[in-house]
SEMAR-873572 format. One record per residue (C-alpha): residue in three letters; x, y, z. Coordinates in steps of 0.001 Angstrom, whole numbers, padded with zeros to 6 digits, always signed. Last residue first. Layout:
<kenus>
ALAXYZ
...
</kenus>
This chain:
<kenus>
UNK-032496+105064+067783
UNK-029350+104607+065187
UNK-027915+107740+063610
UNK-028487+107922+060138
UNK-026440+106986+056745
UNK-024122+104775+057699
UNK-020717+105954+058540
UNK-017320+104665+057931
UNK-014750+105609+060207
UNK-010745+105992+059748
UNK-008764+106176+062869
UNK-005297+108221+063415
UNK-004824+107940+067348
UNK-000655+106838+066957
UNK+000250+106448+063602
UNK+001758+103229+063756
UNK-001632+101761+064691
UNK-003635+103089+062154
UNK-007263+102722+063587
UNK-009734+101216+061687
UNK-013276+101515+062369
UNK-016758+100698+060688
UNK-020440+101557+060174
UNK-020360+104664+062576
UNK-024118+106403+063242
UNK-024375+109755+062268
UNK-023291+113057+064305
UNK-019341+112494+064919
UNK-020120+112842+068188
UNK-016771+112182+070347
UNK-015192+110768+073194
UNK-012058+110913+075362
UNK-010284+109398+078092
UNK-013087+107116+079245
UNK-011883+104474+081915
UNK-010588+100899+081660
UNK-008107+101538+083906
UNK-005211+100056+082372
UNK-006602+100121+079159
UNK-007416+103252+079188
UNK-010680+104109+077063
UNK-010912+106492+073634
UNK-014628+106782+072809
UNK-015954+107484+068715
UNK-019781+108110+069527
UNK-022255+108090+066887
UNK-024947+105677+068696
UNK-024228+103206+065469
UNK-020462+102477+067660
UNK-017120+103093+067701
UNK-014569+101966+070082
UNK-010662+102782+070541
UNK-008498+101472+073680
UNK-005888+103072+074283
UNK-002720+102180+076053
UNK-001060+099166+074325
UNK+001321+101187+072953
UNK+000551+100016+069570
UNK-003161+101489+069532
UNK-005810+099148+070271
UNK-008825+098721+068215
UNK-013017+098341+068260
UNK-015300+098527+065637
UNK-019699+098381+065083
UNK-020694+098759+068765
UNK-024304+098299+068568
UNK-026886+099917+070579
UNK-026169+102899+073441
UNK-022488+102489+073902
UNK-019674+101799+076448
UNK-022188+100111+078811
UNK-023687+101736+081911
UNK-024058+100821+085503
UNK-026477+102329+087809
UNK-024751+103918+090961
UNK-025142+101184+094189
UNK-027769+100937+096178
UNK-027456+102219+100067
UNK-027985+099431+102216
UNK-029584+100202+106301
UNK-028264+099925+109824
UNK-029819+102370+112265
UNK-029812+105225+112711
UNK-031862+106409+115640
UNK-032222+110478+115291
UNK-031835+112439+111834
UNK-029825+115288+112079
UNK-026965+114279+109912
UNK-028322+111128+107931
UNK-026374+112382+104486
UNK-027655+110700+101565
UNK-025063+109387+099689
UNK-023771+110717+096542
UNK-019682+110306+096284
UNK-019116+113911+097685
UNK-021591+113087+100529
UNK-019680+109966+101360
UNK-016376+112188+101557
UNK-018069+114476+104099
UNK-019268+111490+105966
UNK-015561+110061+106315
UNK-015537+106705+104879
UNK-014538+103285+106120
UNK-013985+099908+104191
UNK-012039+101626+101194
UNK-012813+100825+097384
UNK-015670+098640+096252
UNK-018967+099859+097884
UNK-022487+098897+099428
UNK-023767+100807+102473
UNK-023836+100183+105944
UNK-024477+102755+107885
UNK-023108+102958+111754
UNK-024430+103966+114981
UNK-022954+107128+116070
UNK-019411+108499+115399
UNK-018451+111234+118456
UNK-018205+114337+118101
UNK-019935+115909+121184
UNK-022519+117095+118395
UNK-022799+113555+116980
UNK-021119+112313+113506
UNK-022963+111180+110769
UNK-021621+107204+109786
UNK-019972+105280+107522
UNK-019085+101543+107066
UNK-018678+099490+104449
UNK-019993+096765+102509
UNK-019104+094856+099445
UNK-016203+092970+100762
UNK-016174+090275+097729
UNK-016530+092337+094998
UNK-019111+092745+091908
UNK-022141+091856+094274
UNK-022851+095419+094985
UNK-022212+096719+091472
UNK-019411+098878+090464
UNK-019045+097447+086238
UNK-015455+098571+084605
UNK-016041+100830+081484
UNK-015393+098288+079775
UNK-016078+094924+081262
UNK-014189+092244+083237
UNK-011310+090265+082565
UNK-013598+087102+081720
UNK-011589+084059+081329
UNK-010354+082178+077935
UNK-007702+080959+079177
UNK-004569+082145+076897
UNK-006364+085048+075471
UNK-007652+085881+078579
UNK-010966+088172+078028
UNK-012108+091633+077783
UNK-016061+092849+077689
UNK-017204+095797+075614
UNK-021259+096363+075902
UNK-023112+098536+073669
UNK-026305+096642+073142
UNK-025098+094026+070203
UNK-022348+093302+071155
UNK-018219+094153+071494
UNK-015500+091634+071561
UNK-011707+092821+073854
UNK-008995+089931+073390
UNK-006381+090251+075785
UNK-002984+088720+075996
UNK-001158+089606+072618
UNK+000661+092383+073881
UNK-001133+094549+071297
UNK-004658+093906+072742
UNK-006588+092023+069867
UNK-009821+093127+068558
UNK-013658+092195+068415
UNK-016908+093626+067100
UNK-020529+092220+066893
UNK-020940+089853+069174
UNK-024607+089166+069839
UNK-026757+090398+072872
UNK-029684+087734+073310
UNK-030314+088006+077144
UNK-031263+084793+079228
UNK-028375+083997+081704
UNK-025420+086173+081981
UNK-025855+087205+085188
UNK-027190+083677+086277
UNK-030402+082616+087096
UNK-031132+080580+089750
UNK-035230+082056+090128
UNK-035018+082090+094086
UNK-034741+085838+094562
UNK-033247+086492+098021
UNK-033540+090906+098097
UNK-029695+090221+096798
UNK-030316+088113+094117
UNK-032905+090623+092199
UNK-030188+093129+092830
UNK-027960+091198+091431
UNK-030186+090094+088463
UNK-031093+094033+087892
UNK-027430+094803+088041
UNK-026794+091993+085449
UNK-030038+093310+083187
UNK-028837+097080+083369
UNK-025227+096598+082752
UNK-025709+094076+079157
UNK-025257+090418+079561
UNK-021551+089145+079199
UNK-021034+088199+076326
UNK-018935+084921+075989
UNK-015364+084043+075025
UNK-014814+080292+073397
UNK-011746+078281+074317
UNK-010990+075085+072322
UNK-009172+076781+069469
UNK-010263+076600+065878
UNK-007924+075328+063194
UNK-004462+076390+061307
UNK-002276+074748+063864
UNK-000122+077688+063840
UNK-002826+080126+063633
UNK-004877+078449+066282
UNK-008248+080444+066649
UNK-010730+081733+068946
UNK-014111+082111+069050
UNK-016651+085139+070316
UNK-019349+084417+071678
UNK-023508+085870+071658
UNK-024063+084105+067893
UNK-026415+085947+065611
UNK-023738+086406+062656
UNK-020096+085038+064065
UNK-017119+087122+065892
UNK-013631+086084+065170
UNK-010381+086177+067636
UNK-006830+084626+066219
UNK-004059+084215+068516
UNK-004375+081381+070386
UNK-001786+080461+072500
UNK+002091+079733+072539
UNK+003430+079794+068925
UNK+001724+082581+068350
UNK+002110+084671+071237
UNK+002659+088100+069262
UNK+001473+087920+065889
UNK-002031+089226+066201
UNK-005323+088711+064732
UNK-008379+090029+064713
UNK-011876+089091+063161
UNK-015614+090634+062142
UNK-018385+089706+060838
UNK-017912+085618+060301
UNK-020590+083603+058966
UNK-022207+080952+061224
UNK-020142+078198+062213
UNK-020043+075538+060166
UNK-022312+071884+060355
UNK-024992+073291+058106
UNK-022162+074490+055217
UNK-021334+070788+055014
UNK-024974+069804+053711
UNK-026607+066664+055503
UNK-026555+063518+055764
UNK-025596+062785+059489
UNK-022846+060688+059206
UNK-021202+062631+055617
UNK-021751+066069+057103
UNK-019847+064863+059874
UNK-017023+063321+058249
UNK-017124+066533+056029
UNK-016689+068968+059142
UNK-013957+067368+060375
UNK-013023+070021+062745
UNK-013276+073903+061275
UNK-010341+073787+060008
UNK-008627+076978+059119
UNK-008795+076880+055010
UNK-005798+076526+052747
UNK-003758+078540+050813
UNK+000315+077415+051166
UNK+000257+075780+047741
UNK-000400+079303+046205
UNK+002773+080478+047549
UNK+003403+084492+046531
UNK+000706+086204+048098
UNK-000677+083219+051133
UNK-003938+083138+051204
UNK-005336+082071+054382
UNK-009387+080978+054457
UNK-011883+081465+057160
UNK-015029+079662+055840
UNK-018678+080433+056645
UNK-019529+080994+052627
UNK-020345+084369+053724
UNK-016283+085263+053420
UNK-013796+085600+055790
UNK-010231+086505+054965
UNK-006824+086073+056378
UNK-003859+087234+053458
UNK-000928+086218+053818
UNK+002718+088104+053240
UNK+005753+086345+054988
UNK+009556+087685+054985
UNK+011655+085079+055141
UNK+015172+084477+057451
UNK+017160+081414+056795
UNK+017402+078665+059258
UNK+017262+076067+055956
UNK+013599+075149+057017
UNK+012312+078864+057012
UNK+012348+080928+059502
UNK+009455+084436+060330
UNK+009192+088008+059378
UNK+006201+089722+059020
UNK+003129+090320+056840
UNK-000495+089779+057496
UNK-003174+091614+055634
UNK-006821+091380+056456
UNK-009495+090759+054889
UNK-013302+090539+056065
UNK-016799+089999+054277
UNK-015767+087864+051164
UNK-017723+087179+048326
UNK-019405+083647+048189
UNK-017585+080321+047464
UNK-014527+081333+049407
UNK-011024+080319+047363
UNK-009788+077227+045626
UNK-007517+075600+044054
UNK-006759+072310+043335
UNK-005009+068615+042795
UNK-004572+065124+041051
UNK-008240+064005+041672
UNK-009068+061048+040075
UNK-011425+060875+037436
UNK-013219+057303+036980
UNK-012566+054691+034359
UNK-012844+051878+036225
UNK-009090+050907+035844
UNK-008187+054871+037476
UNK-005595+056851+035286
UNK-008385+058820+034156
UNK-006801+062145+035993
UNK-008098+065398+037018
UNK-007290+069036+038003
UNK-009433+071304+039558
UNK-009986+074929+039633
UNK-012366+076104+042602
UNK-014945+078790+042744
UNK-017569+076872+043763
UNK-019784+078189+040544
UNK-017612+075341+038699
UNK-014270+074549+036868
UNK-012831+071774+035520
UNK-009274+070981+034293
UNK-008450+067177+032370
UNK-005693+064799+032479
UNK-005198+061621+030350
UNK-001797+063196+028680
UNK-000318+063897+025609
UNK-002070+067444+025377
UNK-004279+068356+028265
</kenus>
């Protein structure tokens, strides 16, 4: 630069830098820079919304949170270059430096999908991302601009958990936990509208919520009725004698009331036992479970209300869910597998989906 020691390089990294030979060895000195993700990005989204500056005075923010393959989640902010910066990671280059080896092999793996949310944000996490090949979800500090301490795992799909509870109840001895040994990935993940929930979707169709403040399990959706889901799993219900009078009782595995007439039981699927002499106690298994989707769910979203929950998936189906009781409202075949959703919050159940071009086995 004219009049002064100071020269501007550029590289493949993306980054403009500025340097000084003001140094007595002769070295450059770096003065400062800018940069962005080394590889293209995968995910952007736009932030804008009204927050205080230093003088009290009210400011309207625009930033930009993007995710590239570089394994970086980056801010931009639109009109304040000196406010970009990355969301640390922990001191990744310390690290790098100890062990010898490349920063990029101490990141986490690239990010597919992310949410954020304003509400909370100066009291909990509020940022949610889902990694390539990894079964959790993390979650982010926005204010503190780095990665939170809480990290939300997949549960393991309905069939394999019921199959480990049942395996449990008949007195299996192998240990293993329900969401022990199965290699579902996150795929998808949103942020509730009250700021409290974080819902992440896998690999084999299941949708599991969390505590954003905790990190806890809040259960599946749909909601999983297995035998060893509650506490007071048994109940008791029995065919009733010709002088009317209840005979010895069946046990049987359930989750709402703790006695049942017979003609209700029928109506929920058990075998009736009129007629048959010496009843004696037995367990009735519980309905199958199912996931939301059959293979990957590729989006999910909640509408501003904080009612709905929307999921898409490569099975085809576009499902609207309660969030209250995490049942289906309302579902769809659009006929090819969906690649992507966004749902329009402000108005109401308007979604755009991308498709790919077949439906996935």
């Amino acid at each position: 630069m004219s009049g002064e020691v100071v020269f501007v390089t550029t590289g493949s990294d993306n980054a403009l830098k500025q340097w000084s030979l003001d140094n007595l060895d002769g070295t450059p000195r770096l003065v400062r820079s800018r940069t962005g993700h080394k590889q293209p990005p995968r995910r952007i989204r736009y932030r804008a919304c009204d927050t205080t500056v230093a003088d009290s005075a009210s400011a309207h923010v625009h930033e930009i949170l993007s995710a590239g393959a570089d394994r970086q989640l980056r801010v931009f902010h639109a009109a304040l270059e000196r406010q970009n910066r990355e969301l640390s990671q922990g001191d990744v280059a310390a690290r790098a430096k100890r062990f010898r080896v490349s920063a990029d092999a101490l990141r986490l793996p690239p990010i597919v999908d992310f949410d954020m949310s304003d509400r909370r944000l100066n009291e909990w996490c509020n940022v949610v991302s889902a990694h390539a090949g990894l079964p959790m979800a993390y979650m982010w500090n926005w204010a503190k601009k780095k990665v939170g301490k809480h990290v939300l795992r997949l549960p393991a799909p309905a069939a394999q958990a019921q199959a480990q509870a049942q395996g449990r109840g008949r007195g299996s001895s192998s240990g293993s936990t329900p969401d022990a040994g199965h290699t579902q990935t996150v795929t998808a993940v949103c942020i509730s509208a009250c700021g409290n929930f974080a819902i992440i979707g896998g690999s084999l169709g299941t949708i599991a919520m969390f505590n954003m403040q905790s990190g806890l399990a809040r259960g599946t959706v749909p909601k999983r009725v297995t035998g060893a889901s509650t506490r007071s799993n048994r109940a008791t219900v029995a065919p009733r004698s010709h002088s009317n009078r209840v005979s010895q009782p069946l046990a049987f595995r359930a989750t709402r009331a703790p006695r049942l007439s017979l003609a209700r039981s029928i109506a929920r699927g058990i075998p009736s036992l009129a007629g048959v002499a010496g009843v004696g106690t037995a367990t009735v298994a519980s309905a199958p479970c199912k996931d939301a989707h059959v293979g990957r769910v590729t989006g999910l979203a909640v509408d501003a209300l904080n009612k709905v929950l929307v999921s898409a998936g490569v099975d085809g189906q576009l499902k609207l869910w309660s969030m209250d009781t995490r049942k289906e409202l309302w579902s769809a075949d659009v006929g090819v597998g969906i690649a992507q959703l966004v749902l329009h919050k402000d108005a109401g159940a308007c979604c755009g989906c991308g498709c790919t071009a077949s439906r996935a086995s």
